[in-house]
Structures are given as C-alpha cells and as structure tokens.
N, C-alpha and C positions, 0 to 999 in steps of 0.2 A: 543814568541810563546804562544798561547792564546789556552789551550784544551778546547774542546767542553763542556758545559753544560751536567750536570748529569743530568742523567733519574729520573724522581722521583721514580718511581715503576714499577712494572710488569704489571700491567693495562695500564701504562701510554708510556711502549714500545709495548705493545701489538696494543690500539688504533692508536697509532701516528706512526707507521708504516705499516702497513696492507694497507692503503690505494693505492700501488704500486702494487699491484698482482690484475688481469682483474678478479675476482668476491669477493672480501676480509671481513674479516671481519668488519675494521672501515671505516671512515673516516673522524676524524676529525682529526686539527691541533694542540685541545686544549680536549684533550680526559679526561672525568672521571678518577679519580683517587683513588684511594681508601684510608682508612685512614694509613698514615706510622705508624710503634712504633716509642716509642720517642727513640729520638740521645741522647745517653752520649757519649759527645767528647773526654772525656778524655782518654779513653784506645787509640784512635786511633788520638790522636795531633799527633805521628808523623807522621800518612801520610800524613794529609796538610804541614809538616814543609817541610819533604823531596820535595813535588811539589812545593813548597815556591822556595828550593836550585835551583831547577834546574829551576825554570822562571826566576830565577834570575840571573846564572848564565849569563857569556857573553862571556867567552874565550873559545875556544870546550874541552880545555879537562879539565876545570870546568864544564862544559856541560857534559862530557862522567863521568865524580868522582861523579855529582849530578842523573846522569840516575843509576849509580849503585848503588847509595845510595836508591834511591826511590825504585828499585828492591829489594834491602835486606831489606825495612821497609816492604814492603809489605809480603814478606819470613819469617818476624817475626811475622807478624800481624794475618798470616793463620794460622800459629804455635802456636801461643797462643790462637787462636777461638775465637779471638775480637770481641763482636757481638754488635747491636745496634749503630752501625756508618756508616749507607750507603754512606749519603755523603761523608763522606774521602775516601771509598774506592773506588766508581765509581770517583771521580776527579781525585787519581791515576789511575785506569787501563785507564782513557779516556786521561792523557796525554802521558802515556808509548804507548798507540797506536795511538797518535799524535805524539810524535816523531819518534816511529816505520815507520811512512807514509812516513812521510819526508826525511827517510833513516839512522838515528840514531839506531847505534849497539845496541844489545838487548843480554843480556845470555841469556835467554830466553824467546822466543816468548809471547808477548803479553797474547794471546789466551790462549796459554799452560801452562803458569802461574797459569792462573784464574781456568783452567781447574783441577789440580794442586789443587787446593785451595779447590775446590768444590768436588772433591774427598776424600781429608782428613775430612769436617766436614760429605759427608754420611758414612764414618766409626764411628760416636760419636753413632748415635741414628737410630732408624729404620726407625723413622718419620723426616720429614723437619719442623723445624722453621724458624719465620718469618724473618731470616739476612740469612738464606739459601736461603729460595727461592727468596728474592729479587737478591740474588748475581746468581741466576742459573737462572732467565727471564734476566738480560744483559746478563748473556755465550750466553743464545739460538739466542738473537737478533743478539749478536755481530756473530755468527756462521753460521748465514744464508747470511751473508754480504761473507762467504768465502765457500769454497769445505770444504761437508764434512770429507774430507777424510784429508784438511788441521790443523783438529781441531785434535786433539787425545786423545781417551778413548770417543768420544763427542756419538760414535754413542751406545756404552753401556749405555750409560747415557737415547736414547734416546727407548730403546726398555721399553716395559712394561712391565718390572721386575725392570729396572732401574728407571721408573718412578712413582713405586710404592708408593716409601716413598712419593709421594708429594699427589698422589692420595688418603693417607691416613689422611694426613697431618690434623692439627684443625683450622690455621689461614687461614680466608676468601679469603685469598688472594690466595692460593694453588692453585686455580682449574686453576690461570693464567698461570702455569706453563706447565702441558696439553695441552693445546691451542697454547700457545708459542711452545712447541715441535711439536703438529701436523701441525701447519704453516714452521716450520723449513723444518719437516720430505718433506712436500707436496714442499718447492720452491726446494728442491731437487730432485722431479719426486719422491717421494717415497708415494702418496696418498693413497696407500691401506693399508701402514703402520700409515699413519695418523689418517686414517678412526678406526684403530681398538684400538689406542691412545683415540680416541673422543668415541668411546662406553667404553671405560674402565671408562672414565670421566661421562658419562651420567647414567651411572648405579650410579655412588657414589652420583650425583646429586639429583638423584630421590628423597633420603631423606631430602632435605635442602628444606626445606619448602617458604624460602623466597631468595631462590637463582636466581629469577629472570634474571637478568642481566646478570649473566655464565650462566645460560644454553641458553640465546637468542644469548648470540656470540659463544659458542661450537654449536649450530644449521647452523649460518651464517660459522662456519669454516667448518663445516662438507658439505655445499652447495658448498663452493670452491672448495673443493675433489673432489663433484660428478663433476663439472664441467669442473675442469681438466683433470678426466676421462673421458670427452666427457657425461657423462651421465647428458643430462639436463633436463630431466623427474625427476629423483629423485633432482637437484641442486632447482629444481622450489620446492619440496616438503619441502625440509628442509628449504627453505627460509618461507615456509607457517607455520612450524613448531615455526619459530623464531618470527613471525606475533602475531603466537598463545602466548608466552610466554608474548611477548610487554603488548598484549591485557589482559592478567592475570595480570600484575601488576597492583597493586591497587594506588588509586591515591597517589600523593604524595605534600608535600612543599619542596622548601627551594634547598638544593642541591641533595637530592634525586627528585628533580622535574627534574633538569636541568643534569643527568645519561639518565632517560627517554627518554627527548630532543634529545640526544647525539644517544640513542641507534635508534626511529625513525630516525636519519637523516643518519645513517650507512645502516640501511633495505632499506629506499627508495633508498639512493644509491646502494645497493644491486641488486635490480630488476632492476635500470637503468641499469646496465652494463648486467643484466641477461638477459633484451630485446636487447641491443643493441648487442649483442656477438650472439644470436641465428636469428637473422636477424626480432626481431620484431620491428622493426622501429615505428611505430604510435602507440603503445603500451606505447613504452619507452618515446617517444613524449611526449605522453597526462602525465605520471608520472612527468618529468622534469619539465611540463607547474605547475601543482600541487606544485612540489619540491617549484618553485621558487618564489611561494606566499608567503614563509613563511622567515624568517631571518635567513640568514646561515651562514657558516663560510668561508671567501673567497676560500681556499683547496676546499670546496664540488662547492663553485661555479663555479672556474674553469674547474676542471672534469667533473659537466652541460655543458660547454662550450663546452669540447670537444666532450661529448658525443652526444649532440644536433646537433653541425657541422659534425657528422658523421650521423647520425642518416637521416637528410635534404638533405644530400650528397647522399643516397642510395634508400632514400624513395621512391619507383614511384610517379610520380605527385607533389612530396617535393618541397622546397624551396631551391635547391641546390644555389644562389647567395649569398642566408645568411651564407653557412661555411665559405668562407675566414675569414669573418671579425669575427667568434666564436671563429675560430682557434685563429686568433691574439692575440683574446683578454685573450682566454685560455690561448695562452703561456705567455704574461708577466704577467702574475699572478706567482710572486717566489714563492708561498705555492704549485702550481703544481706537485703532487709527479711527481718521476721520468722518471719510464715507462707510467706514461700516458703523458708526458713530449715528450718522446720519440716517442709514436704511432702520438702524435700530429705533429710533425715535417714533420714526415713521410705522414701525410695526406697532411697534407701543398705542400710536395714536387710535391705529386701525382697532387695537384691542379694546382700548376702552369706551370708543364708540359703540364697539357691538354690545358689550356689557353697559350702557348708560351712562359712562363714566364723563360728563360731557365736559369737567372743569380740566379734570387730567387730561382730557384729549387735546384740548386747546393750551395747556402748558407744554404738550410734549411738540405740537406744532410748532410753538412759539421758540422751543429750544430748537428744535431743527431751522428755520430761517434763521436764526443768531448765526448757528452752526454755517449755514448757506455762504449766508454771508460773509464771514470771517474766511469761508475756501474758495470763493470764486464759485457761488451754487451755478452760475451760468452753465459751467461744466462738468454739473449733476443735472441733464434734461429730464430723463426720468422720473427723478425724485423729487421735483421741480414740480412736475406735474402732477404727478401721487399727492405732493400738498398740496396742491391748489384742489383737486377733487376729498378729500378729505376735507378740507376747510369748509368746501360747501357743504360737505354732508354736516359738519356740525355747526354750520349757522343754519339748516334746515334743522336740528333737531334742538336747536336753542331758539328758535324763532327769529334770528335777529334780520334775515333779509327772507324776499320772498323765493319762491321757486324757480323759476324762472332766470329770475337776475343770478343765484346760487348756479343755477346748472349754463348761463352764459361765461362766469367766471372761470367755471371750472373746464371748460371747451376751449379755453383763450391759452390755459397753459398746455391743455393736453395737446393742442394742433400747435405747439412752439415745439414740446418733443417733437411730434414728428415731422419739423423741419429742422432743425439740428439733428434728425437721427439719417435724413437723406443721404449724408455726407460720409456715410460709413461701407456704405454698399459696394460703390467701384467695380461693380459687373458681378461681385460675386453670388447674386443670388439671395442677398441673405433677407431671412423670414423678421418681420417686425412682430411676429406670435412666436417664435422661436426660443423665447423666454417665458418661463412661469410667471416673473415677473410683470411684464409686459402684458401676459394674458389676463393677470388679475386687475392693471390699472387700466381696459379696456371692459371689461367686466364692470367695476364702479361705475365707468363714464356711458356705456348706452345701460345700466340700469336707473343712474339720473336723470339721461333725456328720457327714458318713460315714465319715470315719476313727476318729472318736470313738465312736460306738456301731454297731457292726457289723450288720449285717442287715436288718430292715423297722424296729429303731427306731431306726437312723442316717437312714434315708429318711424316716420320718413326726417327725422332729425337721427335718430339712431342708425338705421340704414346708411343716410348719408353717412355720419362719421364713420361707421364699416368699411365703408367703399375708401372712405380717405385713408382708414389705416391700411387699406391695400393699394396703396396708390404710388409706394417711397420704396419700390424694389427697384431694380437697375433695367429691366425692360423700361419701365414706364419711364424712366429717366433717358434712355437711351434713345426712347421715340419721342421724348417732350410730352409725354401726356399728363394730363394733368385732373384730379378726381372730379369726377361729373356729378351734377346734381339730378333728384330723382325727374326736372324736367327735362332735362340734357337728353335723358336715357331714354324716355317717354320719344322724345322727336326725333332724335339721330340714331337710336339703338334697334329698338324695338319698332318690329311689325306688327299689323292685327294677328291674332292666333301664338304670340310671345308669350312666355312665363320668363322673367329673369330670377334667379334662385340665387341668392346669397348665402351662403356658410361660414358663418364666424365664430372660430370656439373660442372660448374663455374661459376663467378659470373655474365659472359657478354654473356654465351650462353651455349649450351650443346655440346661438340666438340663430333662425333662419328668415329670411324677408324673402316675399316672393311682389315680383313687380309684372301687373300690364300694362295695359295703354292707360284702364281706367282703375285699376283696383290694385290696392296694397296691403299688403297679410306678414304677420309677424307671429310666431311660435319659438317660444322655447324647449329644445332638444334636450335630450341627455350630452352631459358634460363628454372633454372628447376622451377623457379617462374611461367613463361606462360606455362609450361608445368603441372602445378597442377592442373586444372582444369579439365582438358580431363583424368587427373589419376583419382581422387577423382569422376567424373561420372563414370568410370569404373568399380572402384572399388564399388560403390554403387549396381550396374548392376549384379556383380558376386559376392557379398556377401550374397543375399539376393533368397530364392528361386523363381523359377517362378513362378504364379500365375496357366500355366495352361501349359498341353504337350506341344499344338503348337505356345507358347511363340517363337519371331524373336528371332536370335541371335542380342548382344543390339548392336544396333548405336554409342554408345561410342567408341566399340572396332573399328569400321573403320577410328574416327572423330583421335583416337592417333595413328594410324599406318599411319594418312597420314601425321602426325608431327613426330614421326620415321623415319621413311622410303621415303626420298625424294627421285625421280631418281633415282642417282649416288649409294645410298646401293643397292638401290631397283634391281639393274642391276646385281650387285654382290651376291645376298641371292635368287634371283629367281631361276639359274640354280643350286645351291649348294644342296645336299642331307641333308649335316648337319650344323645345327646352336649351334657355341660356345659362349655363352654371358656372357660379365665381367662389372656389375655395373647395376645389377634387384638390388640394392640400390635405384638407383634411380627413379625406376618406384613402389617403395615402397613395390617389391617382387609380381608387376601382373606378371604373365606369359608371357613373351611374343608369347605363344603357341595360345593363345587365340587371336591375329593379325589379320586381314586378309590381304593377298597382292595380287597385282590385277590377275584376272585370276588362282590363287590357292585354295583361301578359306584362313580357318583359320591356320598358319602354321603349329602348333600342329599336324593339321591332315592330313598333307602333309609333312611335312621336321621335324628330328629328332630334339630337342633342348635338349639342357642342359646348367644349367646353372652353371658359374664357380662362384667361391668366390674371387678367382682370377686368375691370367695366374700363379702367381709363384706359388699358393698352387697346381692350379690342372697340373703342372709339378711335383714337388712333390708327389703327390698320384698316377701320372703317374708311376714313378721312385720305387714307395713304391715296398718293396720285396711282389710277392705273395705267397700266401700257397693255400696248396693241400684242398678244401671246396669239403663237400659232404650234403646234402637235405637242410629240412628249417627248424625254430622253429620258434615256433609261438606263444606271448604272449599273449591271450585274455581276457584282464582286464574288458572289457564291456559287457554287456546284458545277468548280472544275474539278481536271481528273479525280479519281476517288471522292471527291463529294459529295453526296447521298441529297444536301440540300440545294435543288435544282429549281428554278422559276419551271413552272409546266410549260410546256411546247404550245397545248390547246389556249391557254391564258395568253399566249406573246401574239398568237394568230386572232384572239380576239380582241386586242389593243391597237395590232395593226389595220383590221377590220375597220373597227371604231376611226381612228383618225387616217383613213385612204388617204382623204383630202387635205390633210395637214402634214401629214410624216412622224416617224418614228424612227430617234437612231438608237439603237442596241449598240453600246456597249459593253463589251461583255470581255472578263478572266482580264489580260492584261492594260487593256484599252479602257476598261473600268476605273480611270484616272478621273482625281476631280478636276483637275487641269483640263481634262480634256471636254468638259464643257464650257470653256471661255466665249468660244465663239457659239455659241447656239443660245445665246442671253433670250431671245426672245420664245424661249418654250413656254406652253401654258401650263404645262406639269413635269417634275422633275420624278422619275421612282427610282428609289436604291434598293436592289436585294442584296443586302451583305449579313457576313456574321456581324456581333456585338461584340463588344468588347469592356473589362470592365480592368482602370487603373487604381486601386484606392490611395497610392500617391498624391495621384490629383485631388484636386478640389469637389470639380464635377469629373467626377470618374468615370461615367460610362459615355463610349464611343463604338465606333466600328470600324472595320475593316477593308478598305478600296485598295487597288493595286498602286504601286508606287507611279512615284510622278515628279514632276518639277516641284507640286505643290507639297505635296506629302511625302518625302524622302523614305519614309518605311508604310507608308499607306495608311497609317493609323489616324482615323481623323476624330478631334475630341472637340467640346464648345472652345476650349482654346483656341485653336489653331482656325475654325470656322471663323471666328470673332477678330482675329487678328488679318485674315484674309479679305473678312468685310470691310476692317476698318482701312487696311491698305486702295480696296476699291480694286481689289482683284477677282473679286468673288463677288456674284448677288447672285439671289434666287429666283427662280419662278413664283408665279400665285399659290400653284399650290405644292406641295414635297408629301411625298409618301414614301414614310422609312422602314421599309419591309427588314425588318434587323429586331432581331431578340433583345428585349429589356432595354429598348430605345428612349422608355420614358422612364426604365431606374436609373437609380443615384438617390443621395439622400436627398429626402424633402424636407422641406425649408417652411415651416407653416407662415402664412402670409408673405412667403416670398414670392408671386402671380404664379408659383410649382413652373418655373424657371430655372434650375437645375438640370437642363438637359440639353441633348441638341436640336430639339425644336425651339426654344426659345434663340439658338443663336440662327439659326434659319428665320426665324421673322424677321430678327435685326437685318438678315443680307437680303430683304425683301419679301419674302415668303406672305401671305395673307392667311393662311391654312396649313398648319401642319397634320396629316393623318400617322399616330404613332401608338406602340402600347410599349407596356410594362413588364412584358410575359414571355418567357421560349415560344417561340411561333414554330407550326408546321409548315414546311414549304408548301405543298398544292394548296391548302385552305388559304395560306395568303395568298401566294399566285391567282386566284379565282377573285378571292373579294378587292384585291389589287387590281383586276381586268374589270370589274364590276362596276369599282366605283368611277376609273377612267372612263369608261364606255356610259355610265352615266351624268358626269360632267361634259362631255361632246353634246349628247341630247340634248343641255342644257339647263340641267338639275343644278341646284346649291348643293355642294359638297357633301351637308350633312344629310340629305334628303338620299343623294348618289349613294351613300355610307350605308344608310339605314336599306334600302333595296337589295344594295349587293349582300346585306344582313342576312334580309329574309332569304332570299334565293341559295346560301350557302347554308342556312338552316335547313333548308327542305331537302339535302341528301343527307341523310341516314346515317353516313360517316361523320360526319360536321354538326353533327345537332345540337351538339354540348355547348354552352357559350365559352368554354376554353376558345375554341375557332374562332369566332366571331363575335365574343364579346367583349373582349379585351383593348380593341382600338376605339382611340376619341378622337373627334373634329377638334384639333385645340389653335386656338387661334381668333380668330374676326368672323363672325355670322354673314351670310349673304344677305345682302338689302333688298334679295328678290326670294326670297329662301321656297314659296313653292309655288 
C-alpha cells in the first residue's frame, strides 16, 4: 500500500484543488508555494518509523498491531506539540486515511484524530503558528472531501471566533487558512458564512502592504460565493477587484515572477467559466482564443477544452462540429479536475444522443456515475440529475423501458436537485434559471413530460414541475410555502373570470401554460435569447419620457405581445377579467399591463393584472391570517425645500377625502421616519414618496430614502435592513405598501428567483399582502394622482388590482399622462384578492 504524496503547504492545497468548483479560485496543477520553516526530523522519527511498520507489514494482523502503532505515535506526537515536522505528520494522517479507504479498522476516525490534534495546540496560545496552521489547511482540505457534520468540533473551528487566532496570526502563510475555510464553508452551501470569513480576512489585509497574492485569491474566493449565490453582477466585480490587485503588483524576477504567472492563469480562468456559466459565449470565446497563446499547464488546458466545446456547442452561429473532438481531447487529459471531468461526460453524453450515438452515450453515462461515485456525486445535485434525464432519454431511444416509467425516473432526480439546491439561497434572492446550465436541464425535463404523457396530462405534469422549480427561492422559504399542484390552484387560487399565466424560459424555448377553473393551454415561445430584443426596445420606450402629449403609444409594446400571446393564450386571456402572472422575471419586470391584444387595447386598461412572485408564495399570502386595518399613513420623504418632487396638494385632499372615516397621518420631511410608524401597526395601507436609491455594493442594491431615525441612522432603507427589522419583530407592514420611489422594483433580476430582488419582496416578508411598485423614474403629479386613485379605490372596496387598473384609465384620459411611461409601469405584485371584482 502506497499513501498518497504529502501536501506541501496550505497554498499548495489551496491552488491544487480549487480548480473543481465551476467559478474557483486556482487552477493550476503546479500551484505557488510559499516558503515552509525548516523540518527538524528528530522530535517526529517516529512517525515515519511507525508508517515504515505498517507498509511493511504483510500479515493483517501485523497490518492491524502496525495501524495501532502509527495511531499511538501520532497520540504522542499531538501530546508533546512536536512542531516543525510537516512531512511526517501529513505521511501519517495521509496513510491512516489510506488504509481508512480501503477498510482498515481505525480507533479513531482519521479526521477526528487530526481534528483532536488541532484543538489541543489552540488551547497553547491565542495566535496560530506556522506547524498549526499548516496542520489546520490539510483538516480544512481533507474536510471538504466529506459532510460537515462528519468532521466533529470542525464547524466551531470554522465560525469567526474560531478563526480568529489564524486571522491574527504573524506567519504569511495564515491568510491561507481563511480562504481554505471560506472554500470549505461555501462547498458546503454555506456562502454567506463564507462571504463574512473573506471580510474578516480583508480587513486584516488592508494593512499588509505587500500582500498582493492573498488578497487577489480572497477577491477570486469571494467572486465564487457571489456566484453560487446566483449573484453575478457582484461575482464579475470581485473578479475585477482581483484584476485590480494583479495589476498592483510590481514587477517581479525569478519565482516571485512565476506566482504572478500562476495568479494571471487562475483570473483568466476565472472569467472563462464566469462567461461560460452566465451564457456569455463569445465573450468567453475570444478570452480562451487569448488564454491559449500563451504556455499553460495541461489542468488549465484541458478545462479550455471543455469550456470551449461547450461554449461552440451553444453559441448561435458557433462551430458546434468542433466540441466532440474538444470534448475527447478534454477528457484524456488525467490532470482534468474532477467535476469538470464530470460536466464533460455529461456534455459528451448529450452529443451523441443528438447524433444517434446511443452506445457512446450510454458508456459516457456509465463513466460519469463511476466518476460520481468515486467524488461523493451526492455533492454534484445537478449533474446528478442531467444523468438521470439523459439516461431516460436513451432508454427511450433504445427502447429498453417505456415512457412513462423513463420520464418518472428522471423527475425523481430532477426534484432531489431541487431540494439540495433550497439550501443555498439564505434570503438572497437567488434565480434557480439563473444558470444556462440549469435552463437547459429544465428544458430536457418538461420536453419529457410532453413526450411522456400525451395531451393536457403531459402539460399539467410540465406546468406542475414549472411551478416547483419556482418554488426554492427564499420568499417561498421564508413564508413556508410550498409548490401547489394544478388542483391547489384551481380551488385556493383562482376565481371564475382567472387566467393564471406561467413563463418559464429555458434553454430551447419559452414554454408558457395558461390555467382556469376549467381549461389548460401550453404554447411554446421564442427562447428568452430571441426574445431580448422586443424586451430591451420596450423597455427603452417606457423608460425614457415622451418628448411631447400626443406621443403614439410605442410599437414595441405590440411587436412583444405578438411573441407573447400566440392564438392558443390569446383565446384564453381575451375573455378572462383577470390576469395572474408567474415569471415578469423574465420579461425583466415590464408590465405586462402595458400589452396590447387585438381588439382590447392595452391590457392594463382593460383586464386587472397582477403579478405573482410565484404560485406557492402568492398561496401563501393568500392563506396569511388577516387583521382588523383601519386608514393610511403616509411617508413623504420627498419635495422639501428646493425639491421639485412634490406629492400634489389636490392628491393628499383626495386621500383624506376617501378615508374621513378612518384617518390619515402625513408624515412628511423629517417626521418621514420608518420609526415613526411603530405605533400605527394597524393601518390598511402604508404609501412612501421617496427618492430611490441605488448601492451596487450591496447585493440588492436598490433602496430609498426616508429621514433619519432610531431605525435608520442615515435614512437609507435597503431589503436589508427591512428584513433585519422584520425579523427582530420591530417592523411589520400593512396589507398593502405603495412605494411611490423611482426604480423601486430595479436591481438585478434573478430569473426564477419569485423577481424578489427588491424591496417589495421584503415588505411581504413583514406582512404586506400587495405590493404596488415600478421599475422606472417616476413623475411626481402622475403618481401622486394614480397613488390617490388607487387608495380612494381600495376604501370603495375594489381589489387592489381592479383599484390599479381605474386609477389607469382615469390618468390616461388627461392629455399630459397618456403615454404609458405614467401609468404603465406599476404592478399589483404580491397575493390576488379572493374577491377581485
């Protein structure tokens, strides 16, 4: 028995394995090392003796006398705080979990030993030295190889209290230690713990004058967080972050030249997979083309290989003939880390299915589950489930099982992704479409259940799954809902006069399901790639004011409703009263009020809409207990002195009008505190006129503006600090919140994340039932008015969205306001009324 080669150092497990995680920090196979202290062998001869016994050994239970022999040298060696002997002590723990593998009894566990070990030297000192932390970068590595929960004491070790002494630490080497736990923390779904690991580290950086190198891979490990959080606005910033640090270091010779090398070929690797994971294909392309000018390490060349064969595979207009032979040559490349090993298989498989290949498809499967297996597949869900849908595709196209039973198999792994993928979200919002990846094993899976059961119950099996992959964002988690089926929706959802309108892209088209009481309609869209272009005029059209009153309504809005709305919807949403729609993600939160369909006008101003976050939340908010609401309050943070943007005078007098009988408190300039609605918990509607505000630090970056307060020490209020206030139970909402504030509902969208990225979603969390918000610079009078509109027609005792669409038309009909800039840019988003007209 031959154990594995010692790690040299914490640098040297940090670069040499990261390159397995789809945005990482390294990628080389021959990573920088930093300087070791020197090895005095003497205190620790006996643990090469004791590994000596036991390779030498040949009888088992010379073999079992020599394994417990090397377990008590090691038991002596932590006891006496031998220090300055890495090598002996990595050659033991690396053959005790060699023979561990192979099924040789252990007293105890490998891991737990080591773990054991590293507990008793942070009882010596407060700070870590340098035979500490080399011995605590193998735990981390070896610990990400298994469940946390299999390591013990691992996860105290890994909070930042426990990680303190290393962050304090004086040897250069420390900061690898941070890095190494927030990579751990993050293969574990635990990124927001990661994230706050990586600013503990970044602060102590600050001062290290010539820390170049850590802080370009704590920027690169902090860009894998945002990315596994779905956030790749901020993953592309910290990569720009780590650009920036490259480009700081001064030049260098010798082997400080050839660190630099190292850290360029990890960055461009970096954006390669940061274009190719976010679908920018020619992007990623033209980087690769760059990469491969230069002399690399076969590891990075392979990963070109695959990434370029995916990249040519997707591209429109690409050179899809050239991935086979990338693939190939990617995989026999044995420096290939592993999961890109594995994605590569899986492409392979996909290829030669499409081309008939059906023996090579099922050997390239069959290498990938070996592969699985051998890495712990548990913690490849995705890939996980791409086999099991590709497996049924080719025993459907081998004949070996039938249809049906093929497309149940392959539903069983795709609903395990997305319950191992719930666990990643933690409020942030993040889109389960937000991957190309993702969009195209969604695509496979409802083009099976239509192939798989023919007629309306291949569509309300496909539907249904729709709805479940929109069911694992952190609202629906946060209000416990949980995906509804189409008769759920039928009983508890929908009224007579309902259309519920589903939008799910993917990667081969835009599938749409329309639901009533009694009929169910399925059309496929143009993809949401052909479909950008009719958005982004669109939204050019309604962003921007009109030039003059009798400005057209624009031609955009008809050129997307007639890529919306073929026929078959169109037949279903004409006679309906009301429109439910799940996934204005994808139309990048236009309205779809702003429409026209034939013979009606704009729908907005004909049929109520609202828009849901999703079917399981706005069940949920359905379900929510109500309380007894009595008048409004009213925040008005905007159009003091010098302020142009004023609530109108005539709009406050018709609010107070409307609720005599209930009340009105106007707050207004500095009394505009969120504080200062504690006591008035039982309003029936809350309106804010404030400016917006936009952080792109943040996560969800757009907020606004209220006057300071207890609660808001600079008045700036973001989903943060809402969310943090709900959860303290300081803060809840009214039924309904109208956030008269510019670009209320921007920030990045998140495709299939409920378009919870804002601060209406954290406003339902603190109660809210209905949020009224847009997307767009607003005009103060034109919302002042449709703001009095819809209040005055919620008192009457209209559903919101009915309230919405009146005070629509009525702002349409003067002259100034006709444009749907005014009035088409706000959406009901939130819960449907159960009495809607």
């Amino acid at each position: 028995m031959t154990p594995p080669a010692a790690p040299r150092n914490a640098a040297h497990l940090l670069l040499a394995f990261l390159p397995v995680v789809p945005l990482g920090i390294g990628a080389r196979s021959r990573p920088f090392t930093p300087p070791l202290p020197q090895e005095d062998q003497a205190p620790c001869a006996g643990l090469d003796g004791a590994v000596a016994s036991f390779l030498e050994a040949s009888r088992p239970e010379e073999q079992i006398e020599a394994l417990r022999g090397l377990e008590e040298a090691l038991t002596a060696a932590g006891e006496r705080g031998d220090e300055g002997c890495l090598g002996p002590w990595f050659r033991a723990f690396n053959t005790l979990r060699s023979a561990e593998a192979v099924g040789w009894p252990l007293a105890v566990p490998s891991v737990e030993r080591l773990m054991g070990i590293v507990l008793t030297l942070t009882r010596r000192d407060d700070r870590a030295g340098s035979f500490e932390i080399e011995l605590v970068s193998w735990l981390l590595h070896t610990a990400e190889e298994q469940n946390l929960e299999d390591v013990p004491h691992l996860e105290s070790l890994l909070t930042r209290e426990g990680l303190e002494r290393y962050l304090k630490a004086e040897p250069a080497t420390a900061a690898w230690v941070p890095l190494l736990a927030a990579r751990c923390l993050r293969a574990h779904g635990e990124s927001r713990k990661a994230e706050g690991v990586l600013d503990a580290l970044r602060e102590r950086l600050v001062s290290r004058s010539n820390a170049y190198l850590e802080r370009a891979y704590l920027e690169l490990e902090t860009a894998s967080c945002e990315a596994r959080l779905g956030r790749w606005i901020g993953a592309g910033r910290f990569l720009a972050d780590a650009e920036a640090e490259y480009a700081s270091w001064p030049a260098a010779e010798g082997e400080e030249d050839s660190r630099k090398r190292e850290l360029r070929e990890a960055l461009d690797l970096a954006w390669v997979r940061q274009g190719s994971s976010t679908g920018r294909y020619p992007w990623a392309l033209d980087r690769i083309a760059r990469m491969r000018e230069e002399p690399l390490p076969d590891s990075v060349r392979a990963q070109l290989d695959y990434y370029e064969a995916v990249c040519r595979r997707h591209v429109p207009g690409g050179d899809a003939d050239a991935s086979p032979a990338l693939l190939r040559r990617a995989l026999d490349a044995p420096s290939l880390p592993a999961m890109i090993r594995g994605l590569a298989l899986l492409e392979q498989a996909d290829l030669e299915l499409e081309r008939g290949a059906n023996a090579e498809a099922g050997e390239a499967l069959r290498s990938f589950r070996e592969l699985a297996s051998l890495e712990g597949g548990e913690r490849w869900p995705l890939q996980r489930a791409r086999s099991g849908i590709l497996a049924a595709r080719l025993g459907l196209a081998v004949g070996e099982c039938d249809v049906p039973s093929a497309a149940r198999d392959a539903l069983v792994a795709y609903r395990q992704f997305l319950d191992t993928w719930k666990g990643e979200d933690e409020g942030a919002g993040v889109g389960i479409l937000a991957f190309p990846p993702r969009r195209r094993l969604l695509a496979d899976v409802l083009d099976l259940c239509l192939t798989a059961w023919p007629g309306e119950k291949g569509v309300r099996v496909a539907m249904e799954e729709s709805l479940r992959a929109r069911s694992v964002g952190s609202l629906a988690g946060d209000l416990g809902a949980s995906p509804p089926g189409v008769s759920e929706l039928r009983s508890d959802l929908l009224c007579d006069g309902d259309v519920l309108l589903v939008l799910m892209p993917t990667a081969r088209a835009t599938h749409a399901f329309a639901l009533t009481k009694t009929e169910l309609a399925h059309a496929r869209l143009p993809s949401m790639e052909d479909l950008d272009p009719a958005i982004e005029s669109l939204w050019r059209d309604l962003g921007r004011r009109p030039v003059s009153t009798d400005a057209p309504d624009p031609p955009s809005a008809g050129a997307l409703a007639d890529l919306l709305f073929p026929p078959k919807l169109a037949a279903l949403i004409l006679p309906a009263r009301r429109l439910l729609v799940v996934g204005n993600d994808l139309l990048r939160r236009i309205p779809l009020d702003v429409l026209p369909l034939p013979g009606v006008g704009p729908l907005g101003l004909r049929r109520q809409v609202v828009t849901l976050p999703s079917s399981a939340v706005a069940l949920a908010l359905v379900r929510r207990e109500g309380r007894t609401t009595r008048g409004v309050v009213a925040l008005i943070a905007a159009g003091g002195k010098g302020d142009p943007a004023r609530f109108s005078r005539p709009s406050q007098d018709r609010i107070e009008a409307a609720f005599a009988d209930e009340g009105v408190n106007w707050l207004e300039g500095d009394r505009a505190r969120l504080s200062s609605i504690a006591e008035l918990r039982d309003r029936r509607a809350l309106l804010v006129f404030a400016h917006g505000l936009r952080d792109r630090r943040r996560a969800l970056s757009q907020g606004l503006r209220l006057a300071r307060g207890a609660w808001l020490g600079d008045g700036e209020l973001f989903p943060g600090e809402l969310d943090s206030l709900t959860r303290s139970r300081t803060f809840s909402a009214p039924p309904l919140v109208l956030l008269a504030s510019c670009d209320a509902a921007g920030g990045e969208v998140r495709l299939g994340a409920e378009d919870s990225g804002h601060l209406g979603a954290s406003f339902l969390r603190a109660g809210a039932r209905t949020v009224l918000l847009s997307a767009v610079p607003l005009q103060a009078e034109a919302t002042s008015r449709l703001c009095a509109g819809v209040l005055e027609g919620v008192h009457q005792g209209l559903a919101v969205s009915e309230a919405l669409r009146r005070a629509r038309v009525e702002l349409r009909s003067d002259p100034r306001f006709h444009h749907p800039h005014y009035w088409g840019t706000w959406i009901a988003w939130g819960a449907p009324s159960t009495t809607p007209h």
